[in-house]
C-alpha positions as CSV (number, residue, x, y, z in Angstrom):
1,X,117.4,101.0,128.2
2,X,115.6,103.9,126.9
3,X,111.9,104.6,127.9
4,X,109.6,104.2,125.1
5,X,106.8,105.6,127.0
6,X,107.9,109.2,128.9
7,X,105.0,110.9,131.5
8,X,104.3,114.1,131.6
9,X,102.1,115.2,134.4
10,X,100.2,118.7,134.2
11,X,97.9,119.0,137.7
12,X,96.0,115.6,137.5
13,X,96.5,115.2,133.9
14,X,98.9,112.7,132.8
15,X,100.2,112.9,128.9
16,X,101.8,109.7,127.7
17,X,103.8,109.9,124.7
18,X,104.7,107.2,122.5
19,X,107.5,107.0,121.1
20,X,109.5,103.3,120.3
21,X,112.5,102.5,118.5
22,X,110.3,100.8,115.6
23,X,110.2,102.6,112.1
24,X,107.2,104.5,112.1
25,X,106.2,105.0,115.7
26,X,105.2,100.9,115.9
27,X,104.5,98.8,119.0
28,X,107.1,96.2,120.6
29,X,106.8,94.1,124.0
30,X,108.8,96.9,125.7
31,X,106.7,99.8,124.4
32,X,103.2,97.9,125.6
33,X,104.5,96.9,128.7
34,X,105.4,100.2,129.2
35,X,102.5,101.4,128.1
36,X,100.4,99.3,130.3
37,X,102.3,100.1,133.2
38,X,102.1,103.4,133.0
39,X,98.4,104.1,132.8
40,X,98.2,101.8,135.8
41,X,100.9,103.9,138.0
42,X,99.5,107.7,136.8
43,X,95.8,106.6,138.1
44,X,97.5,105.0,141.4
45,X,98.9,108.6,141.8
46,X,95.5,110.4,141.4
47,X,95.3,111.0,137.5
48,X,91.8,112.2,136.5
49,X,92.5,112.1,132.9
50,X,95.3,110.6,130.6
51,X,96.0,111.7,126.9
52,X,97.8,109.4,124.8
53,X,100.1,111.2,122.3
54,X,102.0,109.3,119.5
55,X,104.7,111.2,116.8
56,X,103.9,113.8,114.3
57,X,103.8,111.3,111.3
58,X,102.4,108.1,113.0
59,X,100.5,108.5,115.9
60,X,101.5,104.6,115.8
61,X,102.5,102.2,112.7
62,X,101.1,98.7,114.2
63,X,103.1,96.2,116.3
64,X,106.2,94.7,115.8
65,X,107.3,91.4,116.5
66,X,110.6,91.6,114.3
67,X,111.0,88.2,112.3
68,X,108.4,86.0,113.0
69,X,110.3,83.1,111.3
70,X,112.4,83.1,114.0
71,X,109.7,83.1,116.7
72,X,107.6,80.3,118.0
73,X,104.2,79.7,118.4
74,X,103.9,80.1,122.0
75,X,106.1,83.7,121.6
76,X,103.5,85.0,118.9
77,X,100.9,84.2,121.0
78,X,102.1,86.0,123.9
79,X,102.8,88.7,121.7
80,X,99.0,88.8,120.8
81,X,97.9,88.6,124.5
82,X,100.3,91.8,125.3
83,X,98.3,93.5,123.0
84,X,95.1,92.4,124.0
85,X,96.1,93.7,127.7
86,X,97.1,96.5,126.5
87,X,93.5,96.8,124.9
88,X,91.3,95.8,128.2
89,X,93.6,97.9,130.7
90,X,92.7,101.1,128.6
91,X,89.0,100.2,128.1
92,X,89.0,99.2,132.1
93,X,90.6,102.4,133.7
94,X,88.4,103.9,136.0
95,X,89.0,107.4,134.2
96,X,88.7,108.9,130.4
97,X,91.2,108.2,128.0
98,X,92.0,111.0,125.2
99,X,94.1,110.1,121.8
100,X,95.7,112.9,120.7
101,X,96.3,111.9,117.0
102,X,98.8,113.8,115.2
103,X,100.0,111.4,112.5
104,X,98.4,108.0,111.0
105,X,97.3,105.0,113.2
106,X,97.5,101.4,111.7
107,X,97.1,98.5,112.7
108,X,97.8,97.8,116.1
109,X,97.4,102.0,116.4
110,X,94.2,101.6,115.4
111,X,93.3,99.2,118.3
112,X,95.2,101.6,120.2
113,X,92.8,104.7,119.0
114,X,89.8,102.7,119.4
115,X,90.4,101.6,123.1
116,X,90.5,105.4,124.0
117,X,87.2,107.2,125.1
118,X,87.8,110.3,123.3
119,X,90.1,111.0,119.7
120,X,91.0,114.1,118.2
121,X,92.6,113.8,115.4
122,X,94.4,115.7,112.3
123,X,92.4,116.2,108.9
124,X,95.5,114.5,107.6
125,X,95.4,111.4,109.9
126,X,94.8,108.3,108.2
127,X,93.1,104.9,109.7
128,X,93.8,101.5,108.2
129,X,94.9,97.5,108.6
130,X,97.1,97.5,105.8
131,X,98.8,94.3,106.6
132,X,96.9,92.8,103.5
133,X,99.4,94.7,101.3
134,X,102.7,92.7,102.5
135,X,101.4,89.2,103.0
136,X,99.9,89.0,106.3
137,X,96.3,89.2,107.6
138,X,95.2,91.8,110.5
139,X,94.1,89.7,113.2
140,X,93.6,91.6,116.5
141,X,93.7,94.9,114.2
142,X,90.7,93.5,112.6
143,X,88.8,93.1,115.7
144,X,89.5,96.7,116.8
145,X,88.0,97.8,113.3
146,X,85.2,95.3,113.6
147,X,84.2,97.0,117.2
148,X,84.7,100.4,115.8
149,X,82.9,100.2,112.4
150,X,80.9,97.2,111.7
151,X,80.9,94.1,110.0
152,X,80.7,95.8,106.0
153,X,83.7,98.0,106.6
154,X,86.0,95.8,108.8
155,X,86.1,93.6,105.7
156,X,86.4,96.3,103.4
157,X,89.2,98.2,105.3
158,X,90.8,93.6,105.7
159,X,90.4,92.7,102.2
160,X,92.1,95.9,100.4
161,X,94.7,97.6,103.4
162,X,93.3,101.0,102.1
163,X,93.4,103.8,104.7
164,X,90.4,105.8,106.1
165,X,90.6,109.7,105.9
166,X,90.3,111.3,109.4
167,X,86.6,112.5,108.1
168,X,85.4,109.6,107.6
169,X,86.6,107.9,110.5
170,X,84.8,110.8,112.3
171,X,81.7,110.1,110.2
172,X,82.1,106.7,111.2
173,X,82.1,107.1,115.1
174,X,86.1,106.4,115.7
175,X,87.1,110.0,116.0
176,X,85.3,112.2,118.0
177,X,87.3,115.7,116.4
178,X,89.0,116.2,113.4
179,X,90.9,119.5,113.2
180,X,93.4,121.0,111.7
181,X,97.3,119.7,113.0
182,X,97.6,122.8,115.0
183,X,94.3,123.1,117.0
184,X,94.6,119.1,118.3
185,X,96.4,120.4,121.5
186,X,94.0,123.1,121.7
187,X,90.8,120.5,121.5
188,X,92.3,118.0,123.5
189,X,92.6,120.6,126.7
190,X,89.3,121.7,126.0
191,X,87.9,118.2,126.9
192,X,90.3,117.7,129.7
193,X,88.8,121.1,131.3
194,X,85.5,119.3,130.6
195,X,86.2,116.3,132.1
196,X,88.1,117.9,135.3
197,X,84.5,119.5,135.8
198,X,82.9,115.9,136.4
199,X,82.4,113.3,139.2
200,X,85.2,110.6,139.3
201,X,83.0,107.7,140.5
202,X,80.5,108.5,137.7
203,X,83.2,108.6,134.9
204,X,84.4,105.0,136.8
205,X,80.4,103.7,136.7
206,X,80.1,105.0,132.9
207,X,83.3,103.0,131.4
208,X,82.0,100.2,133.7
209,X,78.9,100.0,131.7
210,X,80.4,100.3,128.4
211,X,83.2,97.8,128.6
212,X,80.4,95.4,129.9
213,X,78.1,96.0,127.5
214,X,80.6,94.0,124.6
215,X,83.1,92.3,127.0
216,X,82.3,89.0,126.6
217,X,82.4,89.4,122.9
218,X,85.3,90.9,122.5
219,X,87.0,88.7,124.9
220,X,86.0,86.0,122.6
221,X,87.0,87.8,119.3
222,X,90.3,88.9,120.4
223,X,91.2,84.8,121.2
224,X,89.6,83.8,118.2
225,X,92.4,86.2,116.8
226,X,95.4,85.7,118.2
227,X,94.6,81.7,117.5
228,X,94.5,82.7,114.1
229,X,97.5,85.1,113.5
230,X,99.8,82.2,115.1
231,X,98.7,79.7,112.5
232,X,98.6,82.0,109.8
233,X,102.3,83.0,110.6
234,X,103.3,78.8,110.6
235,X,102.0,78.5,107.1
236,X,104.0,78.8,104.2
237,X,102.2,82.0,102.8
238,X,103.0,84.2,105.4
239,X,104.3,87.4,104.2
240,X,103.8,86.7,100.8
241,X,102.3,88.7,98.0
């Protein structure tokens, strides 16, 4: 089975590049697994920073969990918690986590993008939760947004599945750069050299503090969440519009 997650290690930076075998760039329970592992195994082997890299069109599309009439509860559910792992393993590594965003992030890409520490992104990278336009309602999406922007424009960006330009999402606090396509690699190494500069146990302390600081929240939200997407998906108005 093909990788859907490749390493590529420069000194004690590890780049992981995603790239699945869903239509535009989207997450599967073999890609997040991967995904998950991986960030676990380069830190084992003495990573100081990791950069996240996507495709040139979609950094990543969402999740996928194929045909969810042909899945049960319990296999939805676990779909959800996958994600949320996926979430709280990047938010708790003991070292900074760059996305290097090329291409649009929705959805579950945006939870992805919003569980790094740093983003540089592409003036023509787009944010959104667009799952409102075929049927279906965000859910864990939602909470990422909700984290990342506030109450007012988590239900904005819910209720109409419109997409936020890279500038405003930089506005906004989700990206830290915007830049043009071609100087993302640039900006990204220049904050890895700025990061290599710095203590490791203080970059471990600081994430400490900040995942603490809305942990039990989000713990909370994310449950809250995945409850929710399961029943919505058993209803009869699931995917419809």
């Amino acid at each position: 089975m093909e990788n859907q997650v490749n390493v590529v290690w420069s000194d004690q930076v590890a780049t992981l590049i995603l790239k699945t075998t869903e239509v535009i760039n989207k997450l599967n329970s073999q890609s997040i697994e991967e995904l998950i592992i991986a960030v676990k195994k380069v830190v084992a082997e003495g990573a100081k920073v990791i950069v996240i890299e996507g495709q040139e069109d979609f950094f990543c599309g969402g999740g996928s969990i194929g045909n969810f009439l042909s899945l049960s509860s319990v296999q939805i559910n676990d779909f959800g918690i996958l994600l949320q792992d996926m979430i709280y393993t990047l938010k708790t590594l003991p070292i900074p986590v760059i996305a290097a965003v090329k291409g649009h992030a929705f959805g579950g890409g945006l939870s992805l993008v919003e569980a790094c520490d740093i983003v540089v992104c592409s003036h023509d990278s787009e944010f959104a939760i667009p799952e409102i336009k075929g049927g279906f309602c965000p859910a864990i999406a939602l909470v990422s947004v909700y984290t990342a922007f506030g109450n007012g424009i988590a239900k904005q960006m819910a209720m109409t599945g419109e997409p936020m330009t890279a500038q405003r999402a930089q506005d906004l606090g989700l990206v830290t750069y915007s830049v043009e396509k071609e100087l993302v690699d640039k900006t990204v190494q220049n904050e890895v050299n700025k990061i290599l500069q710095g203590n490791s146990t203080a970059y471990r302390v600081t994430k400490e503090i900040t995942f603490k600081l809305s942990e039990g929240n989000l713990r909370n939200a994310y449950t809250i969440a995945t409850g929710k997407l399961v029943e919505f998906l058993a209803s009869k108005e699931a995917g419809k519009v």
